[in-house]
N, C-alpha and C positions, 0 to 999 in steps of 0.2 A: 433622899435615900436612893429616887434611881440614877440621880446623876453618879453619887459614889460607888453604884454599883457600876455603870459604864465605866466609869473613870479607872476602877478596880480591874477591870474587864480590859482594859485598852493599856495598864501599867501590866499586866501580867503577857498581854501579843508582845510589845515591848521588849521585854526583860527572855523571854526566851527564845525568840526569831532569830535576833538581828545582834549584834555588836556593837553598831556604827548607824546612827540615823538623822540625816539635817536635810533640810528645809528652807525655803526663803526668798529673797528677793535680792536682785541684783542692778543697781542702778549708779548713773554719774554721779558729778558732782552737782548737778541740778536738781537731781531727782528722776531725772526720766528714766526707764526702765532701760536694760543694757542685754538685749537678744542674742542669743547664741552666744554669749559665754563658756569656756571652758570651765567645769568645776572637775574636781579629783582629788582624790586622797591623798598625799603627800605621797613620794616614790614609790606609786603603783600606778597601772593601767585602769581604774576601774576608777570610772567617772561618766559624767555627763552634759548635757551643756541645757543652756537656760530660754525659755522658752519663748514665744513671742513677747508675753508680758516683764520677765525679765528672771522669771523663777524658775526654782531649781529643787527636784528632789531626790537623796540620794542615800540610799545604805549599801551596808555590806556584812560580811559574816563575821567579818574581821576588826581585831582592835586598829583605829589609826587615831593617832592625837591630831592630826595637823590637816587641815581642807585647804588648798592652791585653787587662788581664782583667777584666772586671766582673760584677756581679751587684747586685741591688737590694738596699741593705740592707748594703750593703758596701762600703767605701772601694778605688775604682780603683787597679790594680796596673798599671805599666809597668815590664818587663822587657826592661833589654837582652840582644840577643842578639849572643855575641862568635864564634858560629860558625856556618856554614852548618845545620849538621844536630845539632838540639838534642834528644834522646831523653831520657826517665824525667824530667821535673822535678816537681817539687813544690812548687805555686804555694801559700801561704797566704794568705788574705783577710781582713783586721780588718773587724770592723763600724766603721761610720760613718757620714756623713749620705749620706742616700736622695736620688736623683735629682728636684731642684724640681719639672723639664715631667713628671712621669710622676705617677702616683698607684700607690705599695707595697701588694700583696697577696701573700698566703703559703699556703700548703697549697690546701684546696677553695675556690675561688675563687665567689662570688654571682654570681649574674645580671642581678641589679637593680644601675644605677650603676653598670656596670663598664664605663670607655671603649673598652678593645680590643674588647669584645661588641657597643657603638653602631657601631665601628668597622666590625665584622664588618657587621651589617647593612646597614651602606652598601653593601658590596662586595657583598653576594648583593642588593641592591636593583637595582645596574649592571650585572651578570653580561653581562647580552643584549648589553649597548652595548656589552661591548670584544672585542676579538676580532677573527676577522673574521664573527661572529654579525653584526656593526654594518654591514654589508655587504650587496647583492642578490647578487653573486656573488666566486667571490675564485679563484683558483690561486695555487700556492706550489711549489719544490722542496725534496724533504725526504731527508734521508740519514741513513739508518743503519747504524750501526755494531755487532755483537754480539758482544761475547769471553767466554771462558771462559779460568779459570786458577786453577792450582793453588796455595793458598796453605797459608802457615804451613811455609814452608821453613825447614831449620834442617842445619846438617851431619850427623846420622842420614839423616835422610831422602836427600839427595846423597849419602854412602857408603852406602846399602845396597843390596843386593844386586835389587832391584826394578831400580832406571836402572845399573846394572851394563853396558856399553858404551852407555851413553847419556848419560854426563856432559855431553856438550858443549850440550844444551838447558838447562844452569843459565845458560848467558851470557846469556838472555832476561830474571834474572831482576828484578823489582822491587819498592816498594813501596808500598802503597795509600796514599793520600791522605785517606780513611775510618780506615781501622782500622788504619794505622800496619806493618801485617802485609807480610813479603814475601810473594811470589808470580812465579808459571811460566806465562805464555802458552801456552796449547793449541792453543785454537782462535777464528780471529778470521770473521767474514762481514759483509759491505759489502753493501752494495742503496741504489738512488739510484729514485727515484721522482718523476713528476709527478704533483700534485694538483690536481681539480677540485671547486669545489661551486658550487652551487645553491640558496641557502636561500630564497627562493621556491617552490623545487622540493622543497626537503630533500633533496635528494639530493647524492652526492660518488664521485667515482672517482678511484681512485688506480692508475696505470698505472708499471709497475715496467718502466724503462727498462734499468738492468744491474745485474748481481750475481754476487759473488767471495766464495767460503770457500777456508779455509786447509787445500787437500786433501781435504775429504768433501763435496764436489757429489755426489755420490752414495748419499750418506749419507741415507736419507727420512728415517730415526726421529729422526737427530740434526735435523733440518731441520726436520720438524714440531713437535719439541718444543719448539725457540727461538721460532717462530712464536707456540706457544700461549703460552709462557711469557712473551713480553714483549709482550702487548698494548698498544695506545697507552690512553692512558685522560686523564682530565677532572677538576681538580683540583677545578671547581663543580660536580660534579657530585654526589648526596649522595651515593655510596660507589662506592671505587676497586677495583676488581674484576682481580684477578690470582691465580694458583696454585690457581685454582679456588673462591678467597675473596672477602666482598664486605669491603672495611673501609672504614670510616668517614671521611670526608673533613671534614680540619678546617676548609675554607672549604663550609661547606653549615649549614641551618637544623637540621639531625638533628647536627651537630658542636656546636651550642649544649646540647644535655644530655648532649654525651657525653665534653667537651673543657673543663678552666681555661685560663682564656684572662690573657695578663696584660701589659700595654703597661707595656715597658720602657724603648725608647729613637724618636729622633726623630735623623734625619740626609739629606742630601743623597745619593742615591745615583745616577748617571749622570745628574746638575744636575737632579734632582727629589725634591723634597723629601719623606719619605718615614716613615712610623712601622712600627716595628718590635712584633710580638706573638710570645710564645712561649706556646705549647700544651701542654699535656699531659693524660692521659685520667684522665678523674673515678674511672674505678673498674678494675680490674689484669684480666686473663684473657679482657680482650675483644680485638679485630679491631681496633687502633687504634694508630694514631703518637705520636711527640714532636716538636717543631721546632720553627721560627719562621718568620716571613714577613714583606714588606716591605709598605705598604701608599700609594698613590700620594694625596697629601692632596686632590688636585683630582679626579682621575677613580674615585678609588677603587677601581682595579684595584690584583691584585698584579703587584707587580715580581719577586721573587725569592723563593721557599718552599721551604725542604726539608723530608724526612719523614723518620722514622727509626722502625725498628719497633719495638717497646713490647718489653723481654726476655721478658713475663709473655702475651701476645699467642699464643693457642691456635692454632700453626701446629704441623707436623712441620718438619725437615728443613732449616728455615732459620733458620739462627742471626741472623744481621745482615740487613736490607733497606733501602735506604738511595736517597734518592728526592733530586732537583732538578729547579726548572724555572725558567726568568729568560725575563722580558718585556719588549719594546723597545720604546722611542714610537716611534711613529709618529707621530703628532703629539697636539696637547694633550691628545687624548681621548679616541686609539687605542691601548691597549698588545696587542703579537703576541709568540705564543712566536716564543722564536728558537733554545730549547738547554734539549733535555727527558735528563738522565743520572739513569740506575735502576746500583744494585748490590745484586747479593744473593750470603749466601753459603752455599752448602750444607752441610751437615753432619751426620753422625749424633748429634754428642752435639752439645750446646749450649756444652761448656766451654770457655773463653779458649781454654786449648793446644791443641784439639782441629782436629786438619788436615782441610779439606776443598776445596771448586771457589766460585771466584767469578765469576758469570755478570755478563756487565756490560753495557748498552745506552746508545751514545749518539745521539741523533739532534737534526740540524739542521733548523732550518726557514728558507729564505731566499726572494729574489725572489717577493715582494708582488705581486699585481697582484687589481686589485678590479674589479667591475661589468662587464666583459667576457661579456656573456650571450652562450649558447651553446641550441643545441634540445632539446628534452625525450630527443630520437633518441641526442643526443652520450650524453647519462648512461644510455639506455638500450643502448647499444653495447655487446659484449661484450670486454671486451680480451683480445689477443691470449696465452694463457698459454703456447704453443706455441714459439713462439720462442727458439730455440737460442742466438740470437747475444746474445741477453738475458744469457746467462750465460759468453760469452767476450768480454767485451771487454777490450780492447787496455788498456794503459799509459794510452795517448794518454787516450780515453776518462775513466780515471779521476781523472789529473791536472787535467779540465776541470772535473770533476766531483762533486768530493769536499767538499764544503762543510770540512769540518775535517783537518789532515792529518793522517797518521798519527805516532806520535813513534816513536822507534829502535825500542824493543821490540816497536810494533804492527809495523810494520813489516818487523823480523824474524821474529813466525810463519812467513810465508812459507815463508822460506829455510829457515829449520830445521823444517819440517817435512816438506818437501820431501827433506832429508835425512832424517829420522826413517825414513818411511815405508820408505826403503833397509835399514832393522836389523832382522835376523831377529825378534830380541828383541819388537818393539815390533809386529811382524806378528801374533804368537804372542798378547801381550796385547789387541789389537785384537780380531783374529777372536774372542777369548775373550767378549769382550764383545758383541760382535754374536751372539752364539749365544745368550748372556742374553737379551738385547735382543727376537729376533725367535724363539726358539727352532728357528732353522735352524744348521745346518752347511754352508758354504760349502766345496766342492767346484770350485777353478779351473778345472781341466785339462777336467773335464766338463761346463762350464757348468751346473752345477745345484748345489741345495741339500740334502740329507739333516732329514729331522724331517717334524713340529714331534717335537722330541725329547720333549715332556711329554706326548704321547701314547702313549708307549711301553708301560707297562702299566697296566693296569685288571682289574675283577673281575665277574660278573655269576654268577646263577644258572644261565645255562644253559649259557655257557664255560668258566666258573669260571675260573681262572688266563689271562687275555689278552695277549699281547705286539703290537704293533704297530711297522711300521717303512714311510717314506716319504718321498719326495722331489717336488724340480719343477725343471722348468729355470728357467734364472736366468744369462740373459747382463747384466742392468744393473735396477735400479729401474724402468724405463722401458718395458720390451719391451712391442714390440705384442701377442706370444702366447704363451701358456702352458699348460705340460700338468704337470698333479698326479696323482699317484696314492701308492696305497699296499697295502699285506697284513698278514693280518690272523690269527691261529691259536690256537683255544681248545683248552685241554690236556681239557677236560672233556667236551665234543663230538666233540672233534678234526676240525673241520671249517674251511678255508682259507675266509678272505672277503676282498674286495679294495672298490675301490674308484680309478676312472680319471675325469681332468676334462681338457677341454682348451677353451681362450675364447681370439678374436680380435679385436681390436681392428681393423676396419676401417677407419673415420673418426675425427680424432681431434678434428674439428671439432663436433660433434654426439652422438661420442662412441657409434656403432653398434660394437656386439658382437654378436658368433654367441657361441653356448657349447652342450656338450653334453659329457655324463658318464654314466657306469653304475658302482652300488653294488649289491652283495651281501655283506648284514652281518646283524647280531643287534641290533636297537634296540628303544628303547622310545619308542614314538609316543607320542603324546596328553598331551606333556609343553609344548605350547603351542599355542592356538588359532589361530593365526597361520599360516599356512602355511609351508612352509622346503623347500624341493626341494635345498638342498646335498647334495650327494651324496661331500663330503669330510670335512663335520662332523664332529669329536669325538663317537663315539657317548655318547650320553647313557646306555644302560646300562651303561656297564665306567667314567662317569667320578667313579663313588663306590664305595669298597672296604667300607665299612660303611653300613646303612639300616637302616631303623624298619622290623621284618616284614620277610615274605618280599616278595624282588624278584624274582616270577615271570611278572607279565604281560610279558613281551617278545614281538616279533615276528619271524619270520625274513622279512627282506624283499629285494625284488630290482627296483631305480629305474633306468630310464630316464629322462634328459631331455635336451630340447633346447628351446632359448632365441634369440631376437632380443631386445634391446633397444638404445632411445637415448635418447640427451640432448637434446632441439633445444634447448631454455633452459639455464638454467645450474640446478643442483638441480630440474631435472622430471623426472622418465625414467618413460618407457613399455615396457612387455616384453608380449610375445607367445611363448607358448611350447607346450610338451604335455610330457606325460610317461605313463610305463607300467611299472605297479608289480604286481607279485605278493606276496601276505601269506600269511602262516602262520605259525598259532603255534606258538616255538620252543618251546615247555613246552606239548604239550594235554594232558593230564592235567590240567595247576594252571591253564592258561589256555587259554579254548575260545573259537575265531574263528568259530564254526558258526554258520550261518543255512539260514533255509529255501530248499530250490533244487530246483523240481517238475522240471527235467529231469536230478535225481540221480537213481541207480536206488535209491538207499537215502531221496532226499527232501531228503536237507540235504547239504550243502557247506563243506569246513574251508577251504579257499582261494581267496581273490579277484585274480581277472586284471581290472585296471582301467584304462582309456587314460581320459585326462584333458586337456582342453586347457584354457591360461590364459590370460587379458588381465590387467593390470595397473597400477596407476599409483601413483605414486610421486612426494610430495613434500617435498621437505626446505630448508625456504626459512632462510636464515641459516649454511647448512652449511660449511664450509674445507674443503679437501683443497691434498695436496700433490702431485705428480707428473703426469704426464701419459697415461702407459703404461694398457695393458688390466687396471692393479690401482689405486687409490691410495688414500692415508691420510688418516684424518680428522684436521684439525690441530685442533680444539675439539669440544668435546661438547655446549653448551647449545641447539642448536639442535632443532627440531619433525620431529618425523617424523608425515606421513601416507601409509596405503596402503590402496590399495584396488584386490579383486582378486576378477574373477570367471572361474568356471571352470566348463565343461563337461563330464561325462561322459559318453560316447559307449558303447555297444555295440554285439555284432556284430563289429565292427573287430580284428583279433587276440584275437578270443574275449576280449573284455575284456564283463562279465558287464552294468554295471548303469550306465541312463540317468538323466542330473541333473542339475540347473543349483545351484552355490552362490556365494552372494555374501559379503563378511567384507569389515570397516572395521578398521584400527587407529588410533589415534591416540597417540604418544606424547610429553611437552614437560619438560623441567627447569625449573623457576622458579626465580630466585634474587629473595628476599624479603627485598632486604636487607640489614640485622643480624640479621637471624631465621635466616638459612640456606638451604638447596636442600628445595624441593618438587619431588619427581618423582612426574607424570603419566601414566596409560598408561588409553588406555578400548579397548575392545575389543566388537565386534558381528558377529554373522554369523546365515546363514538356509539350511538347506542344501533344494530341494525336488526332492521324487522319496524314494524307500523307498531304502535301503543296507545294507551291513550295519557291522558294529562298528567296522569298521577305518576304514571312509570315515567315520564321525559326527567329532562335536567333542565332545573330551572335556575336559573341564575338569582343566585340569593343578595335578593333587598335587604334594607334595614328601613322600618316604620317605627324605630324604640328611637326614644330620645339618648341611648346609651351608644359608644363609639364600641362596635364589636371587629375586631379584624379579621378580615375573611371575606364581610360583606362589603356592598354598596351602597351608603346610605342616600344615598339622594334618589335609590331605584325602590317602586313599591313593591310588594309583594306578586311575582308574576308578570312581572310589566314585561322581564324578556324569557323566553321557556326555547330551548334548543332541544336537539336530539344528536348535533354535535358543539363541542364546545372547544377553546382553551381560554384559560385566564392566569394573569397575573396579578399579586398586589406585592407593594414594595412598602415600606416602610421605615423612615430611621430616624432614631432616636438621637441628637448631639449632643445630651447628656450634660445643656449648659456650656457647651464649648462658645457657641456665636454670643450669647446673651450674658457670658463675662466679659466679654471686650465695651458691652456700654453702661458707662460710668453709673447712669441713672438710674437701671435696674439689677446690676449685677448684685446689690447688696442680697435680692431678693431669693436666690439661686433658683430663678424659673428653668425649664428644660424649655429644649424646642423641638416641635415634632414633625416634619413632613411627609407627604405620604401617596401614594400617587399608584392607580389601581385601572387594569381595562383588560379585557371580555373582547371575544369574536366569539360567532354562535353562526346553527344555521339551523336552521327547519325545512325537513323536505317535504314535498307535497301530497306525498302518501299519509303523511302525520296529520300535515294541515284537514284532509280529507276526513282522516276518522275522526277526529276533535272538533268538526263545524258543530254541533248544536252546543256543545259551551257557549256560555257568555261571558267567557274571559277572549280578550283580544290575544291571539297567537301570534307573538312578533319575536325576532332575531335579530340579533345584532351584526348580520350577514352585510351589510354596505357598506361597512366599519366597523373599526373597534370602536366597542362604545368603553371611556374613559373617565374619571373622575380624578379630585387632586386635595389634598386639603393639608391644611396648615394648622397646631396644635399646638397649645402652651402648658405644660405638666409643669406636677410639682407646686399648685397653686395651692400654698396654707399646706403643704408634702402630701397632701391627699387624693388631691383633685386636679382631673387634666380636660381642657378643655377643646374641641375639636371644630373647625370651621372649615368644611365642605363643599367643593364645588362642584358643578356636573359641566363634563369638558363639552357633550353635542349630544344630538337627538333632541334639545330646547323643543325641538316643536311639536314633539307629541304631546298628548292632551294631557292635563294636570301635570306636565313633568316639572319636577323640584329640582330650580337650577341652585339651590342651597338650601343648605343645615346647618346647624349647629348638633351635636352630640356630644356628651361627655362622659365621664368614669371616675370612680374611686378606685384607689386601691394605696397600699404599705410598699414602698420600695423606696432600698436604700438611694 
């Protein structure tokens, strides 16, 4: 019964989707699979070509009786087709005479005298002219479409106990037009925008007029992540940059060494006559596509290109990627996009059978309008992202506005999901995942959230056994204000430490926040140069259960703060703030906070009371966020962080002990190099003036965890260098698999490879050294040199696991120093 019920279920997607549906395999006369194949419907444009293994799947909306299979080198097959919906065939191909207007090549294609490659060159000679590069100014409306859905349905999957009173969301079901595969609509999101540019100006803005998901408007992580995930991108541009990958663009000069290129056919396509190139990548394990492309014989733009991603193609996570875009005259010498569709499908394993989500983007470009100049003021405007009504509009609204409409099944999330969200069942799996997701527990009745649950337990020397537990309120993603806290109880001290925050969101134009918090905990400072006043932070000493040597420097500390800051620009923000901290060390026996203090009766002083006030500035030009509320999310990560922040120490004032002015620079940027991969940037400077004692220096942050943290120095312990002036670099890049494709023996395996190379000058002046003699930490600088480290890493081991192997460049002879490590990490990247 449930297979006739799937079966019922998959004759009814069928019979109302599609017109035209086949399927298959394409091989010689030997049998062996026959790759990039042309398949097509008899005198139309609409086709596709057949895949590394030799298949091919293809519908359309439209009645065709007749499939045309060819390939160079092979005598044309036309195949009637006596049924709407043609699955599993098996097309055989004779050899025979080769196409007159083309010239036949096979396996690694030359570079010299190859007409598709002169061919190419024309089109990246035109690039600029088509467009509407070929323009002073242009606007356009563009809509998009993003869905998700679950594919590789099959009757297991429908009777099992998973959608157990949820059958009735199989009526969604349908099947790709890609990969032949059914699938379950999840979740669908619409967003209609106007665009502006400026290429005089180089400038463009894009003002997002309304937007509809299928039930999680509320949803930030699902929301951010679609964002990041379907970026718009440039098909001349040399690399297409998505999943946090750069690959290689076969219409680009870097596509001529990295792509056979090979002119197959010549036809009229939308009455412009047009040659036809299929691509594929010279060498297996790189960043790279397959397809073909149309090429326009007068203006040499392209007309129509897809991409498909290479099986061997050193990604995680995604099994299929699958790219179009088609260009329309505009007249003899103008082609515009008009219909850019991305599919990708996720997955844990790569195999055929193997079920996962297929994320899909379509987006329309219409109504042209050119030279319409506008003020430098217009593009410098801020658009409004505040705007509620942006995200309710009416029916009316979208039926004006929808450049493409939706067909049954789009259409349908809606509804059924709107029902879903009614079943216990599917309340239970949601929340489950949002707990994954943000490591909260969602608490209705109370408006708040319980967690982050991954801070539950930890271990340190001086607690030993830690448990932690916390919450915040949480009426929506959005709230203006918010209050965090948490408790905190070590079995081995036995002493309660807490931790309370609470920030408002004033303005939401400018973006003015008050905030203020007090912690009382057991941390380990000096674990970045960088200043960090949170005062809800994961303490850094309970969040490794195992370290290199004793983890005894800790501090028992006790933070006040309070904070102003705003946004007037968009990524600027200014802060103003103070805070007031008291230190002592939780271990003096193993770690001593002493300094000289001539109004002790004994001379020295284990604790410092210190009021501090800060200014700050803060820049991050290129940055996304999602939400609006007094928290939001970053929707990308490549952009620049700069900060800079001076601060004052005051005495006198609450017996806070010692006067000082310090200043600190950070800079930090990700590069992306490419086909080479991510270079990540961070420099680091500061200058502290006036005497202090231990607590208030900068200490150049060790690593004693067996985990690879960047930022620090692993092979330096806790304290080994402490300055009062600093600067530091660390460098790091990622080649994403580039070196470790070229050998034969492991490329199968798509390891990445990591190198990394990090060093520090410091100095301590003697005024410092003076107040800090009764410590019994040795007080040492990296004042004779840079002191420097290097290491070499292999990610991506089993997609989870990267491994780190550490060296220490000099200093070797000071005592206990670790002239190596090993460190490593988890983590999900594609």
């Amino acid at each position: 019964m449930k297979k006739l019920l799937a079966g019922i279920f998959l004759l009814s997607a069928v019979i109302t989707n599609a017109q035209t549906k086949v399927s298959g395999i394409v091989v010689d006369e030997a049998g062996a699979p026959v790759p990039f194949a042309n398949v097509l419907f008899k005198d139309s444009s609409e086709g596709t070509i057949t895949n590394d293994d030799g298949r091919f799947y293809l519908e359309s909306g439209n009645n065709f009786p007749t499939l045309v299979i060819s390939f160079v080198g092979y005598a044309t097959r036309e195949i009637d087709l006596e049924k709407k919906v043609t699955y599993d065939m098996r097309v055989v191909l004779q050899e025979g005479e080769q196409l007159k207007e083309v010239v036949v090549y096979t396996g690694k294609q030359s570079k010299k005298n190859n007409p598709a490659i002169d061919l190419l060159r024309k089109v990246l000679e035109r690039k600029r002219k088509n467009g509407v590069h070929g323009f002073d100014q242009y606007r356009y409306d563009k809509y998009e479409k993003v869905e998700f859905d679950l594919n590789t349905i099959d009757s297991s999957l429908i009777g099992s106990r998973l959608f157990k009173g949820m059958e009735f969301i199989f009526d969604q079901m349908d099947t790709s037009r890609i990969t032949g595969k059914t699938y379950l609509p999840i979740f669908i999101n619409e967003a209609f925008y106007k665009v502006y540019g400026d290429n005089k100006l180089n400038k463009e803005k894009q003002k997002l007029t309304g937007n509809k998901n299928s039930g999680f408007d509320t949803n930030q992580n699902l929301i951010s992540f679609v964002q990041d995930l379907y970026s718009d991108y440039d098909i001349y541009k040399s690399y297409i940059k998505f999943f946090d990958k750069s690959f290689v663009s076969p219409i680009s000069r870097v596509g001529i060494d990295t792509y056979n290129y090979v002119l197959t056919d010549s036809a009229y396509v939308d009455s412009k006559w047009c040659y036809n190139i299929i691509y594929y990548p010279r060498r297996k394990n790189e960043l790279t596509f397959k397809g073909d492309f149309w090429v326009s014989d007068t203006t040499y733009a392209v007309k129509k290109i897809n991409l498909q991603l290479t099986k061997s193609a050193n990604i995680n996570w995604v099994k299929e990627i699958y790219m179009e875009q088609e260009f329309d005259v505009l007249n003899d010498s103008v082609f515009l996009l008009t219909r850019d569709y991305m599919m990708s499908d996720f997955s844990l394993r790569k195999k055929e059978e193997s079920r996962g989500i297929y994320g899909k983007r379509t987006t329309i470009y219409d109504n042209y309008v050119f030279d319409e100049e506008k003020p430098r003021s217009f593009y410098n405007e801020e658009v409004d992202r505040f705007n509620e009504q942006i995200f309710k509009r009416d029916d009316v609204f979208w039926e004006e506005n929808r450049l493409e409409a939706l067909n049954k099944d789009e259409a349908g999330i809606y509804k059924m999901l709107d029902t879903l969200k009614t079943v216990p069942k599917f309340k239970r799996l949601y929340s489950l995942g949002e707990i994954l997701a943000s490591g909260y527990v969602e608490i209705d009745k109370w408006d708040m959230d319980y967690g982050p649950i991954f801070s539950t337990f930890g271990y340190n020397d001086a607690e030993g056994v830690r448990i932690r537990g916390g919450g915040r309120t949480y009426f929506g993603p959005n709230d203006m204000w918010r209050i965090e806290g948490f408790g905190a109880y070590g079995f081995r001290d036995k002493k309660f430490k807490y931790g309370i925050s609470a920030k408002w969101l004033l303005n939401r134009q400018n973006r003015l926040i008050i905030s203020a918090g007090n912690r009382r905990d057991i941390e380990q400072i000096g674990v970045s140069l960088t200043p960090n006043n949170d005062v809800l932070g994961r303490s850094y000493a309970s969040s490794s259960v195992f370290t290199v040597g004793s983890n005894d420097k800790l501090t028992d500390i006790n933070l006040t703060t309070a904070d102003v800051e705003m946004e007037p620009l968009k990524n600027l923000k200014f802060k103003v703030g103070g805070s007031f901290r008291t230190l002592s060390s939780a271990l003096p026996e193993a770690f001593s906070l002493d300094y000289v203090d001539p109004d002790s009766p004994t001379g020295i002083s284990s604790q410092v009371k210190q009021l501090e006030l800060t200014t700050s500035i803060e820049f991050t030009p290129g940055r996304k966020t999602v939400g609006y509320g007094v928290e939001r999310r970053d929707v990308n990560d490549e952009y620049a962080r700069l900060y800079l922040n001076y601060a004052k120490g005051v005495t006198g004032f609450l017996e806070s002990d010692f006067d000082y002015e310090k200043i600190q620079f950070y800079f930090r940027k990700p590069w992306s190099v490419g086909g080479f991969g991510r270079l990540y940037t961070t420099i680091e400077a500061g200058r502290t003036f006036g005497a202090v004692p231990l607590g208030l220096l900068s200490v150049v942050p060790g690593n004693q965890t067996y985990f690879s943290i960047f930022n620090t120095f692993p092979n330096l312990d806790f304290y080994e260098f402490v300055t009062d002036t600093y600067v530091s670099m660390h460098l790091e890049h990622n080649f994403n698999g580039r070196l470790f494709s070229r050998l034969p023996l492991i490329r199968n395996l798509n390891l990445r490879e990591i190198v990394g190379i990090r060093g520090v000058w410091g100095e301590l002046s003697d005024e410092n050294k003076a107040l800090n003699q009764p410590t019994n930490i040795m007080l040492r600088a990296p004042s004779e040199k840079v002191y420097w480290e290097y290491s070499f890493g292999v990610g991506n081991i089993f997609k989870v696991l990267r491994i780190d192997f550490n060296f220490r460049g000099n200093y070797l002879g000071l005592p206990d120093a670790r002239r190596f490590s090993v460190t490593g990490t988890f983590g999900f990247h594609f």
